[in-house]
C-alpha positions as CSV (number, residue, x, y, z in Angstrom):
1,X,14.1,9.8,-8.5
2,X,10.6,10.2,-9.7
3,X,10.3,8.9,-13.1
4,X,7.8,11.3,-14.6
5,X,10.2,14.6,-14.1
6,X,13.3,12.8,-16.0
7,X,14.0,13.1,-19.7
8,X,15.5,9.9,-22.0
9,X,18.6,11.3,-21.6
10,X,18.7,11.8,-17.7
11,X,16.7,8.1,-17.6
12,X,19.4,6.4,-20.0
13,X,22.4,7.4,-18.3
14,X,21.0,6.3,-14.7
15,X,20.9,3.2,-16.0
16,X,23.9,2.6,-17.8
17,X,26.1,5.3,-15.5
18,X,24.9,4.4,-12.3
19,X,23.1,1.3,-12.3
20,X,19.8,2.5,-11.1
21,X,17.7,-0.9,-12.0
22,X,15.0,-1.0,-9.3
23,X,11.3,0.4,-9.4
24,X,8.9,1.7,-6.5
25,X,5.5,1.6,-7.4
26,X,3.0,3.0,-4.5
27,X,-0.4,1.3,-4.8
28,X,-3.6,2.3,-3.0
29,X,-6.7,3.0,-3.0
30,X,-9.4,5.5,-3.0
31,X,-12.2,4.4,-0.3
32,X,-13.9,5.6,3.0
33,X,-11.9,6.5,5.7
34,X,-14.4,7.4,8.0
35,X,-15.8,11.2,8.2
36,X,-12.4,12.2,10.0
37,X,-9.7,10.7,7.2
38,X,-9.9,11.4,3.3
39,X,-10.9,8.9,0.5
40,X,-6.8,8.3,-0.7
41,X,-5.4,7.8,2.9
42,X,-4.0,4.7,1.5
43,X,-2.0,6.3,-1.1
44,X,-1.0,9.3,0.7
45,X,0.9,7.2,2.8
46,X,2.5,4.6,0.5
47,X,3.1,7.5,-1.6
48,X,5.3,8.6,1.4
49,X,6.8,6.1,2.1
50,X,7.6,4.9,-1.6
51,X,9.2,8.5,-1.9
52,X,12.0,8.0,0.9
53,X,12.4,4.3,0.2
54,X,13.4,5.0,-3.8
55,X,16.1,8.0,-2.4
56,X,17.4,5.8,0.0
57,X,17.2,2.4,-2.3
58,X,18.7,4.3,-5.2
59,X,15.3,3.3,-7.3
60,X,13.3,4.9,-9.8
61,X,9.7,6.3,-7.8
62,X,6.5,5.4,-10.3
63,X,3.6,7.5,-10.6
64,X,1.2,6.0,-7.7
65,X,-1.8,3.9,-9.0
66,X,-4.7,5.5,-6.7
67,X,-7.3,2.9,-7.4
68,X,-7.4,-0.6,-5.4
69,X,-9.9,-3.2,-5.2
70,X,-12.4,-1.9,-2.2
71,X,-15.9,-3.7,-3.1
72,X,-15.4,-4.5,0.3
73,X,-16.3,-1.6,1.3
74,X,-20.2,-1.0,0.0
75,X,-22.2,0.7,0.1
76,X,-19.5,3.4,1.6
77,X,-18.0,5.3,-1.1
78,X,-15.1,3.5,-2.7
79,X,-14.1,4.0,-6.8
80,X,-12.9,0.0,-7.2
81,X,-11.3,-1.5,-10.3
82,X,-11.7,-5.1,-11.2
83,X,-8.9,-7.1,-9.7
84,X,-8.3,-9.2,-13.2
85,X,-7.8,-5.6,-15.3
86,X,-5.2,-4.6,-12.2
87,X,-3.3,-7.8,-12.5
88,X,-3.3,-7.2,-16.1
89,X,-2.2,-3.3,-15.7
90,X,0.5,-3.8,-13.6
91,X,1.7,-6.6,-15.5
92,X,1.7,-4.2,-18.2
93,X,4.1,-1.6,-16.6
94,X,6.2,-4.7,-15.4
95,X,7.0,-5.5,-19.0
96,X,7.7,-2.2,-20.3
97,X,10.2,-1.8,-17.5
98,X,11.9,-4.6,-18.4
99,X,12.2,-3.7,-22.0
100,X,14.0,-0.4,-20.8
101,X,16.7,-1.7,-18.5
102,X,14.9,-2.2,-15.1
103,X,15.3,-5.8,-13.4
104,X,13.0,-5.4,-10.4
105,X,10.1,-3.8,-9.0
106,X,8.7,-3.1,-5.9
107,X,5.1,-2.7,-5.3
108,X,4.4,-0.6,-2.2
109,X,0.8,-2.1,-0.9
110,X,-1.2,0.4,1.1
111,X,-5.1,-1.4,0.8
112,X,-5.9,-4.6,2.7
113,X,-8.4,-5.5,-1.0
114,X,-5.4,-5.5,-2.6
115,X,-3.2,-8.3,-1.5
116,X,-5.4,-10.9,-3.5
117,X,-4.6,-9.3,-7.3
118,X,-1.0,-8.7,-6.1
119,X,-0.7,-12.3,-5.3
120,X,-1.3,-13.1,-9.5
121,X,0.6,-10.6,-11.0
122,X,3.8,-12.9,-11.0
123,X,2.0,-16.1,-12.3
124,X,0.9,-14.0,-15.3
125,X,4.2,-12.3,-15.9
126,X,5.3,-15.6,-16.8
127,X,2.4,-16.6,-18.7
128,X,2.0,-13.9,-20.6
129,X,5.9,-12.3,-21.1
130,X,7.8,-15.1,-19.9
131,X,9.4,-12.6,-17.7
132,X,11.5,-14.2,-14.1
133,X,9.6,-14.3,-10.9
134,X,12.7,-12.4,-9.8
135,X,11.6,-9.5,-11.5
136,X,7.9,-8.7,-9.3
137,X,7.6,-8.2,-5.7
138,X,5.2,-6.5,-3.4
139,X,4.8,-5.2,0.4
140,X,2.7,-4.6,2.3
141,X,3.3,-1.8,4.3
142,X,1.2,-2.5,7.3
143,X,2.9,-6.1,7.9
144,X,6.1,-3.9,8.4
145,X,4.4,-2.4,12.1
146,X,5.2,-3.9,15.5
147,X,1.6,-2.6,16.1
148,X,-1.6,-4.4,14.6
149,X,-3.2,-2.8,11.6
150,X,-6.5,-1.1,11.3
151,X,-8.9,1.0,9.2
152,X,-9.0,4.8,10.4
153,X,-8.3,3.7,13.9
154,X,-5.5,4.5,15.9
155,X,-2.6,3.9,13.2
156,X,-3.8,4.7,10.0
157,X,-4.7,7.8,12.0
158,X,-2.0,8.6,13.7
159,X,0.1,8.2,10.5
160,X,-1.8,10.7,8.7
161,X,-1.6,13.3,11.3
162,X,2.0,12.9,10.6
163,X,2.0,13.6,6.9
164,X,-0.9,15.5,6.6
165,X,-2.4,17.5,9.8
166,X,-4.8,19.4,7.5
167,X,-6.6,16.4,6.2
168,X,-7.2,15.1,9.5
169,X,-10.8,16.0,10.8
170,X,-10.7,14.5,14.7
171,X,-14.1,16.7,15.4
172,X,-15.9,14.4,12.7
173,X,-13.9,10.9,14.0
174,X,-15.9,7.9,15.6
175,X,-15.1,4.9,17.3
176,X,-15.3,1.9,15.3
177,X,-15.5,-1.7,16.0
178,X,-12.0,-2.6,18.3
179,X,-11.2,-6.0,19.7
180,X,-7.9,-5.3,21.1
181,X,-7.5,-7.2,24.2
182,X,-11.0,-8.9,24.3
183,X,-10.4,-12.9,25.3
184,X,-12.3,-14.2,21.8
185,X,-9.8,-11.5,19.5
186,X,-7.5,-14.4,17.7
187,X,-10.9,-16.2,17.0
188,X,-12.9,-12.8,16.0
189,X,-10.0,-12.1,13.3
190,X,-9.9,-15.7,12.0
191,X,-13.7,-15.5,11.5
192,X,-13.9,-11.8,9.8
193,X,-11.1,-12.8,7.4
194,X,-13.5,-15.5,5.9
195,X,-15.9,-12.9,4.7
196,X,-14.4,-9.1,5.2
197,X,-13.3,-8.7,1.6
198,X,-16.4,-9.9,0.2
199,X,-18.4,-6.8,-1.5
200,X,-20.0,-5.1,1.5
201,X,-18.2,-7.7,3.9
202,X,-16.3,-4.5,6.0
203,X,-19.0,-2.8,6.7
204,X,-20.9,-5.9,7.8
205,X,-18.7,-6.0,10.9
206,X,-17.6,-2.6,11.5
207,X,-21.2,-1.3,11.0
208,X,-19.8,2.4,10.6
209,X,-16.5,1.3,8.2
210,X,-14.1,2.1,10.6
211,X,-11.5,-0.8,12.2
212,X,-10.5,1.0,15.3
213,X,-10.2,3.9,17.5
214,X,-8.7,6.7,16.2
215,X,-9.2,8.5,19.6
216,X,-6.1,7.0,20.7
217,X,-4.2,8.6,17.6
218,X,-0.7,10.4,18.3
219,X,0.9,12.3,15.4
220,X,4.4,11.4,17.1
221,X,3.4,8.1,17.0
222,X,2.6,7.7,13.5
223,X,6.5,9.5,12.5
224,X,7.5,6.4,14.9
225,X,5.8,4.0,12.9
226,X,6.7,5.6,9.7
227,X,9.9,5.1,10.4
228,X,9.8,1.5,11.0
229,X,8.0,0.9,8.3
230,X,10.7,2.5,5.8
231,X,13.4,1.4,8.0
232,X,12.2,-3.0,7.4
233,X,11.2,-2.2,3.8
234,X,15.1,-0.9,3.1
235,X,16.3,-4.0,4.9
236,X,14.3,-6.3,2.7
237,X,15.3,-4.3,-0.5
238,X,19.1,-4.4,-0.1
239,X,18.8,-8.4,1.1
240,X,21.0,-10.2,-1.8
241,X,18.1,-12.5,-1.8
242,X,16.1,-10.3,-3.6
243,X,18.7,-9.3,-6.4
């Protein structure tokens, strides 16, 4: 049910009539991709994904918030917001929720620079509104794979040939920096999480900005990851514990 096409009357009797009192709010971010993937691949597919998880879920879908934290990412094109007005923002839309009836809400992470903001939005809910920790949560969709993640390698690519073919540019694609199965890996990824999100920090180990080989994508492969990715999410959503 996305919230922007409803009227007061449609949202009011949701709410009281059939106790719609959840919230999916997609968050991504508008970055490089590489030349073969387009600047909001991280929204396009928490967008997707926040879509079928608020039918299934029985939750209210929010407009997406296309703009992340991406410093990381200089001097590649990125449009990044300062992480303390995000915390603030989002805190924001938290509160006015709650003032209209809703008891929970789900932020949908698609952007790795994200995670640290999302981490603070709880702590000043309860400064600022004295609202329940039981009220915020967020996921990140990538942690929801049985594959590891990447930037415009193989999954982020192979995802986005599943939703959207016609944004996909493999005659412009590069290799980028991949590890996979390279004795030092556990040891690389511990050392590039000290720095990778520092401004710049990406690029300084992917040289090109891309984490990955996108070669290897499969568009049936990405609808298979999809899948599991909306399939977990539900899980954790109905868990009790999270009521």
């Amino acid at each position: 049910m996305e919230i922007k096409n409803i009227s007061q009357n449609k949202f009011s009797s949701l709410i009281k009539d059939f106790n719609f009192d959840s919230a999916i709010l997609p968050l991504g971010s508008i970055e490089q991709h590489g030349d073969h993937l387009p600047f909001s691949t991280d929204t396009l597919i928490v967008e997707h994904i926040s879509n079928i998880v608020s039918i299934k879920s029985k939750a209210f879908l929010l407009p997406s918030i296309f703009y992340g934290v991406s410093y990381e990412h200089e001097p590649l094109f990125n449009v990044s917001i300062d992480y303390n007005i995000l915390v603030d923002f989002i805190s924001c839309i938290c509160q006015s929720l709650s003032m209209h009836g809703i008891k929970r809400i789900y932020v949908i992470n698609g952007h790795h620079g994200n995670i640290g903001l999302l981490q603070y939005v709880g702590q000043n809910l309860l400064s600022k509104y004295a609202m329940n920790s039981d009220f915020f949560y967020f996921i990140n969709y990538w942690q929801m794979l049985e594959t590891g993640f990447d930037h415009a390698g193989e999954v982020e690519t192979s995802i986005m040939m599943a939703l959207h073919p016609n944004l996909v540019r493999m005659d412009l694609a590069q290799t980028g920096l991949d590890i996979k199965g390279q004795e030092s890996e556990s040891l690389f990824k511990l050392g590039t999480n000290m720095s990778i999100n520092n401004p710049a920090g990406f690029v300084k180990f992917t040289k090109n900005g891309i984490w990955g080989n996108p070669f290897n994508a499969d568009a049936m492969e990405g609808k298979k990851m999809l899948s599991q990715v909306i399939e977990k999410i539900l899980s954790l959503i109905i868990d009790p514990k999270y009521k």
